[in-house]
C-alpha positions as CSV (number, residue, x, y, z in Angstrom):
1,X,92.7,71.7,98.6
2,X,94.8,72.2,95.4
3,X,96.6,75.2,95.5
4,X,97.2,78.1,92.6
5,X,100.5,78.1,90.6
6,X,102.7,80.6,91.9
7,X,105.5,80.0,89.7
8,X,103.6,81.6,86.2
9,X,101.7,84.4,86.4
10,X,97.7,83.7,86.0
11,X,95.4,83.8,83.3
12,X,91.3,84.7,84.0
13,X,90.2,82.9,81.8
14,X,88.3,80.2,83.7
15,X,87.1,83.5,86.5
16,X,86.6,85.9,84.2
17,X,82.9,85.9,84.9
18,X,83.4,85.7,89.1
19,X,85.9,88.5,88.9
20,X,83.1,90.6,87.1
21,X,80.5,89.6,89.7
22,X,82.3,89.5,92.8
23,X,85.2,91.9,92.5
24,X,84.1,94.6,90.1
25,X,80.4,94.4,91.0
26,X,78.0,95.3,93.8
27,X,79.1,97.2,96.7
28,X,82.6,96.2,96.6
29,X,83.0,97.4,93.4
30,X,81.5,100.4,94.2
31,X,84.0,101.4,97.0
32,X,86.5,100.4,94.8
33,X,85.7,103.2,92.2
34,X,84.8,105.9,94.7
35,X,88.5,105.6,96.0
36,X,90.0,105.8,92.9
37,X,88.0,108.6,92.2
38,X,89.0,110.2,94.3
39,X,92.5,110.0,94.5
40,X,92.3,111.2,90.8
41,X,90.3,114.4,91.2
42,X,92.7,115.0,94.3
43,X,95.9,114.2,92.7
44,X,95.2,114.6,88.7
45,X,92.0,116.0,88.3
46,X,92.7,116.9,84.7
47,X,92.7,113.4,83.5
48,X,88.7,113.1,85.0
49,X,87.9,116.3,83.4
50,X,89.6,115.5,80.1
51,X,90.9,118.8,79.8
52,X,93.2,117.4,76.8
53,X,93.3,114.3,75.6
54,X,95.9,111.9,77.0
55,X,97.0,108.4,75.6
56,X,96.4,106.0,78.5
57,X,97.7,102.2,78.7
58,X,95.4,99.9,81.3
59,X,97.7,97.2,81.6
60,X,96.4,93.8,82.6
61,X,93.2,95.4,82.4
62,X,91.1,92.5,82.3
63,X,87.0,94.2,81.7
64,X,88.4,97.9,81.7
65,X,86.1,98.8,84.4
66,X,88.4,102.0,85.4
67,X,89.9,103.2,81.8
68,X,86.3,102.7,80.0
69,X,85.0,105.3,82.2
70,X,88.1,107.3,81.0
71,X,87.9,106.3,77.2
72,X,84.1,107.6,77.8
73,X,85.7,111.0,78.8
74,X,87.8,111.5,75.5
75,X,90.7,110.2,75.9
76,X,92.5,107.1,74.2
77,X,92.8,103.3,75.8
78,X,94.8,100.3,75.0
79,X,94.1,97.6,77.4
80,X,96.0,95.0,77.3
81,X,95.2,91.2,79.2
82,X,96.5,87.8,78.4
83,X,93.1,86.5,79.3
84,X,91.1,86.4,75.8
85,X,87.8,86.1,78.0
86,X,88.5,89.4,79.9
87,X,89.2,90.9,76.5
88,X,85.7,89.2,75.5
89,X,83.9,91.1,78.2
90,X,85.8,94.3,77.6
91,X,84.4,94.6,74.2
92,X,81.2,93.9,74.8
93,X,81.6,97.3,76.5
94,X,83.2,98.9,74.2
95,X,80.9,98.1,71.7
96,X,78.0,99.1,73.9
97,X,79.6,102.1,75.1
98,X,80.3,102.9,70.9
99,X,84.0,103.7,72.0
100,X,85.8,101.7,69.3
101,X,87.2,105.0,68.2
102,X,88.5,105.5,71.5
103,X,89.6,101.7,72.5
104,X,92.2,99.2,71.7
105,X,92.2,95.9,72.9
106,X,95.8,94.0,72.7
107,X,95.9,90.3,73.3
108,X,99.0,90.1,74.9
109,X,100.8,89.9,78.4
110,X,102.3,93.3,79.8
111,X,106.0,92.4,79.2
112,X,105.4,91.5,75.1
113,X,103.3,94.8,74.8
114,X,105.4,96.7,73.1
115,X,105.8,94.1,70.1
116,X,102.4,95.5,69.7
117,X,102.6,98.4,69.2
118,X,104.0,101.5,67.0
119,X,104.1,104.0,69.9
120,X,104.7,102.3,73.9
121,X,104.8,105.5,75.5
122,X,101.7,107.0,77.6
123,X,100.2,109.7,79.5
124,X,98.9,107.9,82.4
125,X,99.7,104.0,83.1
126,X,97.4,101.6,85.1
127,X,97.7,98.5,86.8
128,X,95.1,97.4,88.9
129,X,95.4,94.1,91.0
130,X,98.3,92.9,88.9
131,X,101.2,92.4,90.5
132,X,99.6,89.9,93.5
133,X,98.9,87.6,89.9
134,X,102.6,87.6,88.7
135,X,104.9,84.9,89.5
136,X,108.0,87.1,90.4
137,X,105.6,91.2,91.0
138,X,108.4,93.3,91.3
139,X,109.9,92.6,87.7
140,X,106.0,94.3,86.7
141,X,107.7,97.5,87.8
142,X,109.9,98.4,86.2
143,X,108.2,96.8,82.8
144,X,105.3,99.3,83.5
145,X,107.7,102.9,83.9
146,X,109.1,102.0,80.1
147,X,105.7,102.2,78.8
148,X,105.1,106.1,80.4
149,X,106.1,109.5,79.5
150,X,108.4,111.8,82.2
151,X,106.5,113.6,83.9
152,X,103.1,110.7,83.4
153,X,101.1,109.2,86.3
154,X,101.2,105.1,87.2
155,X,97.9,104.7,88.8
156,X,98.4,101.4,91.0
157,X,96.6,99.2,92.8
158,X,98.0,95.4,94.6
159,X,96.5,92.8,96.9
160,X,97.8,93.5,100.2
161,X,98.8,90.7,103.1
162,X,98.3,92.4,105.9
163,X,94.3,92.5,104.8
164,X,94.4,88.9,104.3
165,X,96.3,88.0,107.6
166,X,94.0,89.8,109.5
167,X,90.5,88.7,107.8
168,X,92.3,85.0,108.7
169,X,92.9,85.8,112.2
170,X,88.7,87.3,113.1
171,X,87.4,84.1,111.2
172,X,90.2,82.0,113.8
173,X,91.6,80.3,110.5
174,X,95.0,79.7,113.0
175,X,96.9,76.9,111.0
176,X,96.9,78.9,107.7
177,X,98.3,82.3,109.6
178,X,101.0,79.9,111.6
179,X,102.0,78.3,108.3
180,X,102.0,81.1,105.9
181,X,99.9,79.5,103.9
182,X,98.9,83.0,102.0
183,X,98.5,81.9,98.4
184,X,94.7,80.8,97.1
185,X,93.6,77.7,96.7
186,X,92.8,76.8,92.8
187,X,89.8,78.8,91.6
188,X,90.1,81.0,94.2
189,X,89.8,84.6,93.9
190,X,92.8,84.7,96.4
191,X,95.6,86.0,94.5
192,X,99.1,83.8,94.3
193,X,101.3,86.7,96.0
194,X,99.4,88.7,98.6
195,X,101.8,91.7,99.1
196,X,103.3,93.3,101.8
197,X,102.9,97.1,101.4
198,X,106.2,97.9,102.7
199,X,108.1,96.0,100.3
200,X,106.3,97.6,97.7
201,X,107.3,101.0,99.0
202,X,110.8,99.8,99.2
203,X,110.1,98.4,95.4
204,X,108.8,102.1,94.3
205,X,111.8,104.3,95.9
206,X,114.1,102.4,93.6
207,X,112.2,103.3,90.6
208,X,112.5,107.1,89.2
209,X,108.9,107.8,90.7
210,X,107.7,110.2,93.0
211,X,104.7,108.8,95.1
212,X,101.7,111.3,95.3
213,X,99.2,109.2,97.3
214,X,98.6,106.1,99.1
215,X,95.1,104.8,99.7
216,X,93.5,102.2,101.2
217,X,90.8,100.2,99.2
218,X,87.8,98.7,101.7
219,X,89.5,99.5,104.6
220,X,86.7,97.9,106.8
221,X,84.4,96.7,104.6
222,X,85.4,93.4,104.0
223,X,85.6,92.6,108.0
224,X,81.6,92.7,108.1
225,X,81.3,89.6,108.1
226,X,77.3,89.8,108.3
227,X,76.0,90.4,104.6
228,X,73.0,92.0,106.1
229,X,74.9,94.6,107.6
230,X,77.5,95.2,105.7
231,X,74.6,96.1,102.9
232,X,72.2,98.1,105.2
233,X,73.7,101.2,104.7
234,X,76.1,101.5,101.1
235,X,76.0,105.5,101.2
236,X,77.5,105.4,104.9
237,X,79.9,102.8,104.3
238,X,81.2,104.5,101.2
239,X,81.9,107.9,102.6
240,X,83.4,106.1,105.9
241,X,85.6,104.2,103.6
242,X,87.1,106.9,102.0
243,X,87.3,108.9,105.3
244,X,89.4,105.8,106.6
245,X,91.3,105.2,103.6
246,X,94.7,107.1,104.0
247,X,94.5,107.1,108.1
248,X,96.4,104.6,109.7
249,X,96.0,101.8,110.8
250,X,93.2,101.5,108.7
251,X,94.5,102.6,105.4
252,X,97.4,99.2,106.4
253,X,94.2,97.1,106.4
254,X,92.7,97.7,103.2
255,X,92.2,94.7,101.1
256,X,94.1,96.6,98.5
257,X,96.4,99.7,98.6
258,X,96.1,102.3,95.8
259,X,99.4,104.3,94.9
260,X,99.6,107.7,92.6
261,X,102.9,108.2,91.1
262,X,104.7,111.0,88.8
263,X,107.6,109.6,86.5
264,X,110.6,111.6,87.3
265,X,113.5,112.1,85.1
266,X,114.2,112.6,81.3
């Protein structure tokens, strides 16, 4: 089977509709946003409570599932995608939502954002399953701490290897494990960089960032491999998820690993 480009960083445009089914929807979807949630409340529960308004960038933010909720609380979004059909779906929420007043939508890649925009700094940046789309991830870091504020948040979330490794070895997929073969195939919702959460710690301690949590995002979930089950009890699996999700080993084997972050420095 073909296999994804890995040397240009991806556009949704032909997935936008699977990503808002399969990744953002359902059950998945749902764990997804209770973790978040909760590493918010625990780490920067003013920005839930909208105590004062903050300027917040979602960048790459495909459908805004995360800063809509936010924009809905009073503060102010740009989002920000290359993919025009992302953007597409994102205003159709908007516009549904009636957050025009609250939402702008940038047609644009992360690195050319600021040619955008009159004012490129921010309260509160997020990146959510970025950096496992980008030709060359680690140059997204530093690109996303220009764009906040000393003393702002960069709410982050990645793909992470070990998840995918692991999911390859229960289902006995051997020859892809022994030959490293961790990129997706074309019009796969397999990203083209799985990362290793590690290196991305070892990325972050260079930056002027001081790390306030690490979380693990469907930490078992995604090794029920029976549907049935895996749906039979959502409440359960939810709390049990978010009980798992910053104890090791489990947090290592969540399909992806959210970090909290303070911008040090002047």
């Amino acid at each position: 089977m073909a296999k994804q480009n890995a040397s240009q960083d991806r556009n949704f445009d032909d997935l936008a509709g699977r990503f808002k089914k399969n990744i953002y929807g359902g059950l998945k979807g749902a764990v997804r946003l209770a973790v978040l949630q909760r590493d918010f409340s625990e780490c920067i529960p003013h920005v839930l409570a909208a105590e004062t308004p903050l300027r917040i960038l979602d960048a790459g933010g495909g459908q805004g599932q995360f800063s809509l909720t936010l924009a809905k609380a009073g503060h102010q979004v740009v989002l920000c995608d290359i993919s025009a059909e992302m953007l597409k779906l994102a205003r159709e929420q908007v516009d549904s939502a009636g957050l025009q007043q609250q939402v702008t939508l940038v047609h644009c890649g992360i690195q050319t954002l600021a040619q955008h925009l009159a004012d490129d700094q921010f309260d509160l940046v997020l990146c959510h399953a970025v950096m496992e789309w980008m030709a060359e991830p680690q140059s997204l870091l530093p690109c996303l701490l220009q764009y906040l504020k000393p003393g702002g948040w960069l709410s982050l979330t990645y793909y992470n290897r070990h998840s995918l490794i692991f999911k390859n070895l229960l289902r006995t997929n051997f020859k892809k494990i022994i030959a490293q073969d961790f990129g997706g195939a074309k019009g796969s919702l397999t990203p083209i960089n799985p990362l290793v959460p590690e290196q991305v710690d070892t990325w972050l301690e260079d930056l002027p960032l001081t790390v306030m949590a690490r979380s693990g995002i469907r930490v078992f979930h995604d090794y029920i491999l029976d549907g049935q089950q895996r749906e039979r009890s959502p409440d359960e699996l939810i709390a049990l998820e978010l009980l798992f999700s910053r104890q090791e080993p489990y947090r290592s084997l969540g399909r992806y690993i959210h970090v909290i972050g303070e911008k040090t420095g002047g």
